[in-house]
C-alpha positions as CSV (number, residue, x, y, z in Angstrom):
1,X,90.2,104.4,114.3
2,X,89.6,106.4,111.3
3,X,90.5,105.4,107.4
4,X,93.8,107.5,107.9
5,X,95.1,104.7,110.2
6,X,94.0,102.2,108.3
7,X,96.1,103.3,105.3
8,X,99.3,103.7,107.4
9,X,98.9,99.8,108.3
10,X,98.2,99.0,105.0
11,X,101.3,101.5,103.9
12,X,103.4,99.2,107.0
13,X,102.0,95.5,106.0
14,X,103.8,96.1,102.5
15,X,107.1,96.8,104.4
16,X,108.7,98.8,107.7
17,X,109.3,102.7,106.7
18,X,109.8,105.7,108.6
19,X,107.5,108.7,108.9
20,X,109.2,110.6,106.0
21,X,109.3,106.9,103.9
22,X,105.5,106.7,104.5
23,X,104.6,110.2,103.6
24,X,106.7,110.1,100.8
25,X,104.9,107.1,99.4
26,X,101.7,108.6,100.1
27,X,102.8,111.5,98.0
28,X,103.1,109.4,95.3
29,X,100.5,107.3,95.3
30,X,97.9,108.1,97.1
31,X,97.5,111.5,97.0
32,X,94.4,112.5,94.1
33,X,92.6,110.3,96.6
34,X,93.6,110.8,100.1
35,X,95.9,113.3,101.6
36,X,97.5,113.1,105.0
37,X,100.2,115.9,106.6
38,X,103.1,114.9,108.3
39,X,101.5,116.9,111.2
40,X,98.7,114.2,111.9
41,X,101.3,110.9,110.4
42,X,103.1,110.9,114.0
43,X,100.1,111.1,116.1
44,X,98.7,108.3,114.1
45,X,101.5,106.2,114.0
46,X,101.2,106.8,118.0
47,X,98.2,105.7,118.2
48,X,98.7,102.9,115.9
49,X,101.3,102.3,118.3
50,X,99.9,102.6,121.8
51,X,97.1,100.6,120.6
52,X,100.1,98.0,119.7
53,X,99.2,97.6,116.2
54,X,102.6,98.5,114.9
55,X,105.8,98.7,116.7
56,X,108.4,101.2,116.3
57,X,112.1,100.5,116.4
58,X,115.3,102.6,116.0
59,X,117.9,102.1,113.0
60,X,121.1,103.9,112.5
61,X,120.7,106.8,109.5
62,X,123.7,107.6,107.1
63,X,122.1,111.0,107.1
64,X,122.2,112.2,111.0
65,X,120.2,110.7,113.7
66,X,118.8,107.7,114.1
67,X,115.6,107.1,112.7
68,X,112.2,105.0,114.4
69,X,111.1,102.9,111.6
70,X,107.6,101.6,112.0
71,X,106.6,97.8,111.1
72,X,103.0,96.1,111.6
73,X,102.4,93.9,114.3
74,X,99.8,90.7,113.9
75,X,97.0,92.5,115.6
76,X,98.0,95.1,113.3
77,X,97.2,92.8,110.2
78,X,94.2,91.7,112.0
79,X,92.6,94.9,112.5
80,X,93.6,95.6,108.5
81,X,92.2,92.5,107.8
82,X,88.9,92.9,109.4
83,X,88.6,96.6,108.2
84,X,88.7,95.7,104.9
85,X,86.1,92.6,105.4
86,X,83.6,95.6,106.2
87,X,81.0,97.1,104.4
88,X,81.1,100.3,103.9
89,X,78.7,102.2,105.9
90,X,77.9,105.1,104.0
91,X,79.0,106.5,100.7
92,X,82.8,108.1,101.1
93,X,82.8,112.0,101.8
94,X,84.4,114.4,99.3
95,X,85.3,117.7,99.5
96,X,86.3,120.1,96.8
97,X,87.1,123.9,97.6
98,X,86.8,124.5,93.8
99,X,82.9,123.4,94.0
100,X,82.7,125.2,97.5
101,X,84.2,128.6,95.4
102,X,81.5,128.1,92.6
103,X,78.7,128.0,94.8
104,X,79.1,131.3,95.7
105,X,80.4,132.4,92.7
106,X,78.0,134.7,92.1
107,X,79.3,137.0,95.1
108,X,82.6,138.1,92.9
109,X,83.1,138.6,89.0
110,X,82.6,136.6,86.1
111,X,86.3,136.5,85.8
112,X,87.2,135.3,88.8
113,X,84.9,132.4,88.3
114,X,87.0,131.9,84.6
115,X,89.8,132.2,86.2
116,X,89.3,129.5,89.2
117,X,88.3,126.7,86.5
118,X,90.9,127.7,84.5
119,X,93.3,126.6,87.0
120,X,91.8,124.2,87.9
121,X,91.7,122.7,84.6
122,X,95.2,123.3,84.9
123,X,96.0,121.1,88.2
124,X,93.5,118.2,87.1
125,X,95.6,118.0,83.7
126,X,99.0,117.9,85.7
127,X,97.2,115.5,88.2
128,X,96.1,113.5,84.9
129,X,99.4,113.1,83.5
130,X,101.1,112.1,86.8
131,X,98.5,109.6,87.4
132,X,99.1,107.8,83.5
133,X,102.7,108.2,84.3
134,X,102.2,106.0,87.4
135,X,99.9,104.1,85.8
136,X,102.7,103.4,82.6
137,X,105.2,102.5,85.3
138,X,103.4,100.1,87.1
139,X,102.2,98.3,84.2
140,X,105.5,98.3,83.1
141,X,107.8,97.4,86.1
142,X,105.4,95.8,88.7
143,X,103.0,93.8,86.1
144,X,104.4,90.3,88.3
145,X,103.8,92.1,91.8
146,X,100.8,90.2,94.2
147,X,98.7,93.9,94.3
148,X,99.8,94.4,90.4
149,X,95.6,94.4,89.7
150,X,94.6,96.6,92.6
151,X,97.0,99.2,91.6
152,X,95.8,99.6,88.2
153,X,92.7,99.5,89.0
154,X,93.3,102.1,92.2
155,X,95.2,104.2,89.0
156,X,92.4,103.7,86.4
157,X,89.5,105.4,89.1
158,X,92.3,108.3,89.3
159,X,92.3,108.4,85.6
160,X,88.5,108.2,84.7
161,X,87.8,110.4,87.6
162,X,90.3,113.1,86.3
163,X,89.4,113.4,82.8
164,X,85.5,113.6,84.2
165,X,86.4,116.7,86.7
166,X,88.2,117.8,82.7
167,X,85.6,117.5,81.0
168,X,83.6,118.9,83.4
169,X,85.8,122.0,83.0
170,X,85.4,122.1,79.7
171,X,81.7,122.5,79.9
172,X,81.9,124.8,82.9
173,X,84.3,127.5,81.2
174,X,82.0,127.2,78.0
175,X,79.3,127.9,80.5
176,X,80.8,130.6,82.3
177,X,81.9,132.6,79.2
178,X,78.4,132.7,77.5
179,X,77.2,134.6,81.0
């Protein structure tokens, strides 16, 4: 199994949702960290599924048709469990087209460069806010929940980590522009 699956059982051991219900807490809260598309949630959840580590079951929907809600199953809470007793095996992979763009920056215009930080400034700052939005509500509303600590301190790497890749900006444009 790969991380991906591990988040949907850790997604499922906090309560049963539905494909849409998990990517839609995904969205929310994991996203400036991992992303997953609805095209590989189902095949996941199938596999989770197969290998019998959740179960999925049909509920009535006010909305149209019935909808397969997905819970955790013990072995699924073992194989969480014991994944995150691991040690991680190497340091986590990153990708960032933005860095992959620079690199061969040199192959288009000044501008262009100016231009791609610029808006990426732009996303990081909306991605910043967001993240001390979530970060406000949590601290606010949840402060009594059992994962109350790993949330904030899930939401405070988002937050450091995003006004680095800002400030990183910052010194990048001013950079850019004395070329």
């Amino acid at each position: 199994m790969n991380q991906s699956h591990y988040l949907l059982l850790g997604l499922l051991a906090n309560s049963p949702k539905t494909g849409f219900e998990i990517k839609k807490v995904m969205d929310q809260n994991q996203n400036f960290y991992w992303k997953i598309g609805y095209n590989q949630i189902y095949p996941y959840l199938k596999k989770l599924e197969t290998e019998q580590l959740v179960i999925k079951s049909e509920a009535s929907s006010n909305k149209g048709p019935k909808q397969n809600i997905y819970s955790i199953t013990r072995d699924g809470m073992n194989a969480l469990f014991n994944w995150l007793e691991e040690n991680l095996k190497s340091t986590p992979s990153f990708r960032n087209e933005v860095l992959l763009r620079l690199n061969f920056g040199h192959y288009t215009d000044i501008k262009n460069n100016i231009a791609l930080i610029t808006n990426y400034k732009q996303i990081i700052a909306e991605r910043l806010d967001s993240l001390k939005s979530i970060q406000k509500e949590v601290e606010q509303n949840w402060s009594s929940h059992q994962n109350y600590m790993y949330w904030i301190l899930t939401l405070e790497y988002g937050v450091n980590i995003s006004q680095a890749e800002m400030d990183w900006c910052s010194f990048t444009l001013n950079k850019l522009k004395e070329v």
